[in-house]
N, C-alpha and C positions, 0 to 999 in steps of 0.2 A: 626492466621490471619496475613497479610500482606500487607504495605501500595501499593496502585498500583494509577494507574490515575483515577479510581471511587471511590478508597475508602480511607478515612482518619480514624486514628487514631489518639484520644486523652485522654491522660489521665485523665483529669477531666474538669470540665467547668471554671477552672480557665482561659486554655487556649480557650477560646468560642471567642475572635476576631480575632484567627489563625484558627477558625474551621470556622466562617464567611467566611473568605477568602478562603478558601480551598472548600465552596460552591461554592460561583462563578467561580473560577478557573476551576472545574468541569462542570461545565454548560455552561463555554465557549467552552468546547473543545467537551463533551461526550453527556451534556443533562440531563443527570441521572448520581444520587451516591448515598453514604451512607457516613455517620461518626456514630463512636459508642466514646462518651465519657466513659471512666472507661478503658482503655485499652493503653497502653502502648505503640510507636509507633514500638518497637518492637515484639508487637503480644503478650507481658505479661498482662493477665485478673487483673485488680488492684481492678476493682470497683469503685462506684460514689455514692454518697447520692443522692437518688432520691425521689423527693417530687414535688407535684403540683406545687411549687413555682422555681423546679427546669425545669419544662418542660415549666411554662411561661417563665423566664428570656434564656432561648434555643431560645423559639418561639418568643419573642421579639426582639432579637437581631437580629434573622433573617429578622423580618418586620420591620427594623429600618432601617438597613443598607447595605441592598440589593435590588435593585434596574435594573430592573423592580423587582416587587412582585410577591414572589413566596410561595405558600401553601404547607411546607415538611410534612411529618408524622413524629411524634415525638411520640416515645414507649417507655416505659421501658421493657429490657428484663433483663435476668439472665442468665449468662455464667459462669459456672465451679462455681453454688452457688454465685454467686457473681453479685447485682445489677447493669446493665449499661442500658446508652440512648441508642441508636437507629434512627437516623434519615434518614430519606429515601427523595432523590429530584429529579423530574424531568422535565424538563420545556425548550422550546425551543426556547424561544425568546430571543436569543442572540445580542448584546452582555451585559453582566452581572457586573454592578457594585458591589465594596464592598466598602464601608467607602468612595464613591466618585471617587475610582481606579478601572479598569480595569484588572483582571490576568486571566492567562492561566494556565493550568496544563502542564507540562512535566515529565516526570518520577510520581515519588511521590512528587515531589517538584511544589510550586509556583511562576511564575514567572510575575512578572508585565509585559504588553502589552507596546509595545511602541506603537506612535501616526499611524507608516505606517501600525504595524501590527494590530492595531483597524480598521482602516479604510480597511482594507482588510475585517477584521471578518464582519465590517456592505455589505460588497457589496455583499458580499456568501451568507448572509441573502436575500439580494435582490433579488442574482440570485436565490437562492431556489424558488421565488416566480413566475420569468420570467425564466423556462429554457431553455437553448441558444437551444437544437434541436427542442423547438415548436414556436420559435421565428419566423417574415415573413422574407425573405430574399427579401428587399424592389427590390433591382435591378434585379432580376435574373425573366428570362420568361419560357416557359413553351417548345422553341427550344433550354433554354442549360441543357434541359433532354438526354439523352442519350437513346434512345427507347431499341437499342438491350439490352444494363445491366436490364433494368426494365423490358423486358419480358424476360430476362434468370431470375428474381426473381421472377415474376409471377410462370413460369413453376414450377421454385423449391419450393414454396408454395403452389402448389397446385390448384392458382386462374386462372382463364379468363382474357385476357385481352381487353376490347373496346378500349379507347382511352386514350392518355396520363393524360388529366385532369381528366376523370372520374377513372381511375385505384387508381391515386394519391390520386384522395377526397375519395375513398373506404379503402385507403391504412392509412386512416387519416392523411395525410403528405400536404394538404392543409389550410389555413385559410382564410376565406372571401375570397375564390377562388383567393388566393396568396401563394405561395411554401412560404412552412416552411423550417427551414432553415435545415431538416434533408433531407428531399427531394435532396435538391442540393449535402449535403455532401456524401449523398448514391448512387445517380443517375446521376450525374451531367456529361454533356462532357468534361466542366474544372472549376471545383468547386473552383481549388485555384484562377482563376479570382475575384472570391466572398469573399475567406477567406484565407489569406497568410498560414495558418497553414497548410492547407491539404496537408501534405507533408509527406516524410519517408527519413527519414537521418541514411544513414547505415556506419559502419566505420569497417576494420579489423585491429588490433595492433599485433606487432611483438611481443611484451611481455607480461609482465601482469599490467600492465600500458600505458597510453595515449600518451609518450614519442617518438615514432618509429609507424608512421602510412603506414600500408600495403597496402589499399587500401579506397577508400571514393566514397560513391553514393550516390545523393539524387533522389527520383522520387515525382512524383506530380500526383493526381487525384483522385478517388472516395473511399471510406475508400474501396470498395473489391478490387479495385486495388490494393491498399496499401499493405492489407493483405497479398495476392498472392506474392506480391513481397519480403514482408519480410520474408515469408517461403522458397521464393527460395533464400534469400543469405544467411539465416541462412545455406541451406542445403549446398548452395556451397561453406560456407566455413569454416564447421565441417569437421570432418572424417566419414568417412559411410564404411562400417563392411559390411560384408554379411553372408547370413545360408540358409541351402536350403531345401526344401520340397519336396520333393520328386525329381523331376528332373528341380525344378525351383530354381530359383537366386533370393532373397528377398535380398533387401538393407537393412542393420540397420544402423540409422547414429549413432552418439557416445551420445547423446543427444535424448530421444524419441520424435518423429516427432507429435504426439497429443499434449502432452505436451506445448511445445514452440508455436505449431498452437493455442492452448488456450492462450496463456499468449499471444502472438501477436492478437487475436479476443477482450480479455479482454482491452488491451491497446488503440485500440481504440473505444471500447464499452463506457469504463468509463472514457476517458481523458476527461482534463477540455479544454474545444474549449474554451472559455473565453480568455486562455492563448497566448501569441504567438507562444511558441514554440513548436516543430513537438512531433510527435513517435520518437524515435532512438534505434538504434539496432548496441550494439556493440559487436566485437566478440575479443576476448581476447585470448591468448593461455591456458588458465587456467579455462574460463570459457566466457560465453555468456550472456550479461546482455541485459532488453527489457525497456525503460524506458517511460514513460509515466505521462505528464504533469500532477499536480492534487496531490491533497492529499487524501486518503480513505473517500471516502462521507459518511456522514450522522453519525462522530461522530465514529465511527467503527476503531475499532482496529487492528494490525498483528494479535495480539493475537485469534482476535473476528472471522476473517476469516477464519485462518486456523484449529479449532477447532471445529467452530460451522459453521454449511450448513445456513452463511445467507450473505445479498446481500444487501445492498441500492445502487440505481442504478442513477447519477447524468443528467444520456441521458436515462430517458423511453422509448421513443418513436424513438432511434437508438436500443437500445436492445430489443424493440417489434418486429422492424425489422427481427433484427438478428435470434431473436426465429422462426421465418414464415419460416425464412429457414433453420432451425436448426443449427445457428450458435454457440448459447448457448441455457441454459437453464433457465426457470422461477427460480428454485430453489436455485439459489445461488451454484451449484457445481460445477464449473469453479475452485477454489483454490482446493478441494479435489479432483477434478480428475486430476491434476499437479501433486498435490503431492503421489498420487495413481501410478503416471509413472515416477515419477521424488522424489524420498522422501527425497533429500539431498538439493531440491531446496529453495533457500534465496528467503524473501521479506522484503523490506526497502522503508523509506521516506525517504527522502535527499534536503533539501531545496525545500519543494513540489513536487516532482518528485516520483512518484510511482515506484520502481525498482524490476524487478522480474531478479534470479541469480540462471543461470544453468551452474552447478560443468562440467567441460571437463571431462570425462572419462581417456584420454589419459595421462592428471597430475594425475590422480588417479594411474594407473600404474607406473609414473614417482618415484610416493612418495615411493612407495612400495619396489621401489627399491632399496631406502636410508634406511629405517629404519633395517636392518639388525643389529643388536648386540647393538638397542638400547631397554631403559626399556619403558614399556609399555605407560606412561606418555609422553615421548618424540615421539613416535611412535605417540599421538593424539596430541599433538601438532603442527606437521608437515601437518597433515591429514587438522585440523582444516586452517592452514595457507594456504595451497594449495587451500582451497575451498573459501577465501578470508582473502587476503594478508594487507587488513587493520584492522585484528579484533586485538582488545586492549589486556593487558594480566589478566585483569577482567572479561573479557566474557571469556577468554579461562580457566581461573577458575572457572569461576560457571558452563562452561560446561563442563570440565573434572570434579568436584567435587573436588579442590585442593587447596592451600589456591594460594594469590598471588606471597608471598614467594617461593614457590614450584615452582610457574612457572618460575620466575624470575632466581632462581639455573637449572631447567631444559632446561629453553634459551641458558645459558652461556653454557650450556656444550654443545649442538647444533651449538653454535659459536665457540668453541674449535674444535669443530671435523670434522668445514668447511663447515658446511649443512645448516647454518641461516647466514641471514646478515640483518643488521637495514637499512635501505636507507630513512636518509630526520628525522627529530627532531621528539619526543613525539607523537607532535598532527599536522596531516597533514603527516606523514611519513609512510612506509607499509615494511611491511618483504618479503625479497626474498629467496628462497629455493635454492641453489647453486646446482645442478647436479653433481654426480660424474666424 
């Protein structure tokens, strides 16, 4: 076993008011977890004395000093012959006291909430309850619909269209015969009149950094607008390839074109409108990154996404939409079919910011071309660098399998032979790959 953001290890109930905290902490952030007392926090089965008296002072300590009350399952099991607890919690009335404090999980670690980031946790509570696309959009009438977009979404659903109010009350995007406010951001003739956010900020950089800007757009109007638009500058300012079929010219851009059109429908399916800030779409020499306001809804992990076909969706009633016209799907495979076209493709949070990261092709060729007469480790080093230029030399050890050491003597010698360079201290600074 191994500590992760649901699950805690601890070696015995001695530590039971660092496993208190390590409940809430999870419940702040996931909803559900486990802890197994008797276990080592490095995954070694040690064992615990388990008695009646051990499973009340577990269950006590839980109903003492967690807050709101929460009902875990408390077991005894046996791992490798050896008796341990078991506690299992899930509950989602956040946010979650322990001992009077407030913590979060990150990593396998706890970290106390400060006062702006508590006050953030209760209002995501609130919006879970009010969310912003079934919300009224008090000002907005029923002339700043856009008739032609609502009957090209008619057609492509399949429905009839009568009139703009009855289409929209059929469409559920009405309330007490008032537009909700998905109605405007779907349909709208200028929806950023209503919501500053409805926007798309595109940018293209001369390097693989923010320093040297090629080009800057922003546009404004209905999320299909939007879309449309960010799939044309992604495409104008990749590289596109061609192959041909028989006596036809098929473009391939460098980047698959489903792909990026997912992660640009995703971005604004699940951005937080809450937020002020837009969609952005940057294009880098090294790679194309889609960013989108929001942190993974409902508790959901990289992990949880990219593994398991599942979905909590913080705009229902925009991605009810988008299904009418097959824009996604019910099922949550939006990340499996990215990475089914795209399997090199990054996802990150970054100060609430959903970031999805599509590898250039053309750095892929670039790298290929340095690694001559180096050893196999330094060859993935360069690889891993090229595909982003901020990874630590921790992640680049646990994904080559190396220790840090290793990596550390394999940088230098990369820096010796003029093919690495550090730019900017420790934390805050990114590697650049020199070209021959």
């Amino acid at each position: 076993m191994k500590e992760s953001e649901i699950l805690e290890l601890k070696k015995s109930t001695t530590e039971l008011k660092e496993a208190v905290i390590s409940i809430a902490s999870i419940l702040n952030k996931h909803q559900k977890g486990e802890i197994y007392f008797g276990i080592k926090n490095d995954g070694t089965i040690v064992g615990q004395v388990v008695s009646e008296k051990t499973v009340r002072e577990i269950s006590k300590a839980i109903s003492d000093n967690i807050e709101p009350k929460i009902f875990p399952k408390i077991n005894e099991v046996v791992l490798n012959e050896k008796k341990c607890v078991h506690v299992e919690f899930a509950s989602n009335n956040v946010p979650y006291y322990a001992y009077g404090r407030a913590y979060i999980r990150v990593g396998d670690e706890n970290r106390q909430l400060s006062a702006k980031e508590l006050e953030r946790l209760i209002l995501d509570k609130k919006r879970d309850k009010l969310a912003w696309d079934r919300e009224t959009c008090k000002k907005a009438v029923f002339n700043d619909i856009g008739i032609e977009k609502l009957k090209w979404f008619l057609k492509e659903a399949g429905k009839e269209h009568h009139s703009v109010e009855d289409s929209l009350d059929r469409l559920g995007l009405l309330k007490e015969g008032k537009l909700r406010n998905a109605a405007v951001i779907l349909f709208g003739k200028r929806p950023q009149e209503f919501f500053s956010n409805a926007k798309l900020r595109c940018a293209t950089f001369a390097t693989i950094n923010t320093s040297f800007i090629v080009d800057r757009q922003e546009f404004e109007g209905n999320i299909f607008y939007l879309i449309e638009k960010a799939e044309e500058y992604i495409l104008k300012n990749i590289h596109i390839g061609m192959r041909l079929e028989g006596l036809r010219r098929i473009d391939v851009p460098e980047i698959d074109r489903d792909a990026f059109r997912e992660a640009i429908i995703n971005a604004f399916c699940h951005r937080d409108y809450y937020e002020y800030d837009s969609v952005n779409v940057a294009v880098f020499k090294d790679r194309v990154e889609i960013h989108s306001p929001g942190e993974l809804y409902g508790g959901l992990t990289i992990e949880e996404i990219k593994k398991k076909m599942v979905s909590r969706r913080r705009n229902e009633l925009v991605a009810s939409m988008f299904h009418e016209v097959h824009f996604v799907e019910k099922w949550g495979r939006g990340i499996s079919l990215i990475l089914s076209k795209e399997p090199d493709t990054d996802f990150e949070v970054v100060a609430g910011i959903f970031i999805t990261r599509f590898r250039r092709k053309e750095v892929e060729k670039g790298v290929e071309g340095l690694v001559e007469g180096l050893v196999e480790n330094q060859k993935k080093i360069l690889k891993l660098i090229a595909k982003n230029q901020r990874i630590s030399k921790k992640e680049m050890a646990k994904k080559i399998g190396i220790s840090t050491t290793a990596i550390d003597k394999n940088i230098n010698t990369l820096k010796r032979k003029g093919l690495l360079k550090r730019v900017g201290e420790a934390k805050g600074g990114h590697w650049t790959i020199k070209e021959k």
